[in-house]
C-alpha positions as CSV (number, residue, x, y, z in Angstrom):
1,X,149.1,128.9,192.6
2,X,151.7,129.3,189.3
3,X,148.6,130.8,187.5
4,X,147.9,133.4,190.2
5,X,151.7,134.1,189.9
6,X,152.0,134.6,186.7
7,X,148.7,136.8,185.9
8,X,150.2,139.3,188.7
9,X,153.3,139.5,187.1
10,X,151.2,140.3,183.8
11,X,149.1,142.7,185.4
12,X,152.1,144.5,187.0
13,X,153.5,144.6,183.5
14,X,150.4,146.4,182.4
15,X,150.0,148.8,184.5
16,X,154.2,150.3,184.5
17,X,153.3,150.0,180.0
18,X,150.2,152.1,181.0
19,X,152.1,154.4,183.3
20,X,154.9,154.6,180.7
21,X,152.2,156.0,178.0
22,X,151.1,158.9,180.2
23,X,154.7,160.0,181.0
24,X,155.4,158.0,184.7
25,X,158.6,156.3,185.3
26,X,158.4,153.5,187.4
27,X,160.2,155.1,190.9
28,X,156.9,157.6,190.1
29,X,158.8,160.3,188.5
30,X,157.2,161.9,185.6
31,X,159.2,162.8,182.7
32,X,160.0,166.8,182.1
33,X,158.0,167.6,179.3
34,X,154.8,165.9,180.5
35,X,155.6,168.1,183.7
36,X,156.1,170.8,181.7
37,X,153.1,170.0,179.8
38,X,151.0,169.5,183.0
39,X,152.1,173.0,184.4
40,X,152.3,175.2,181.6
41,X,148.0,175.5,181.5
42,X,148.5,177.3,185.1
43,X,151.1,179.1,184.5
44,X,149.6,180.7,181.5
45,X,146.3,181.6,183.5
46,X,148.2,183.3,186.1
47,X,150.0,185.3,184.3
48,X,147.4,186.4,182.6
49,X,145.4,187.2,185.4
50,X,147.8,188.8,187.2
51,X,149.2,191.0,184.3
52,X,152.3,188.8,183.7
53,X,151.8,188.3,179.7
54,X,152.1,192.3,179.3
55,X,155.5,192.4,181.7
56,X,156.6,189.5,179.6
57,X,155.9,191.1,176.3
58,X,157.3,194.5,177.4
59,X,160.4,192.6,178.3
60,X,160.2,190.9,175.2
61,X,160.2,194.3,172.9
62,X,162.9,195.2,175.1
63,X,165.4,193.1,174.4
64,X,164.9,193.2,170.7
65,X,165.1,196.8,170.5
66,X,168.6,196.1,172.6
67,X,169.4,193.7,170.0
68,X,168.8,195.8,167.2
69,X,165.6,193.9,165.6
């Protein structure tokens, strides 16, 4: 029974190091950036299907022309 214990404990041990490498903390909350990282993909496909990349670059050449660049 102590060996059964103590290989679960090692196991349980694995799997938060494992979780830790892709990004999840142990309450299961990922960190920002691999959020970020996990939602950016979309986020660039629909804007660029739905014509968001040319409002952002309009807005873009916008507010350096305000600035004076």
């Amino acid at each position: 029974m102590a060996h059964t214990v103590g290989r679960t404990a090692l196991r349980a041990q694995e799997r938060l190091a494992a979780l830790a490498a892709v990004g999840v903390r142990p309450g299961g909350r990922r960190h920002p950036l691999v959020a970020a990282l996990m939602v950016l993909p979309l986020a660039a496909v629909l804007a660029f299907v739905f014509g968001g990349v040319g409002a952002v670059a309009e807005q873009a050449s916008s507010v350096a022309r305000t600035l004076g660049h």
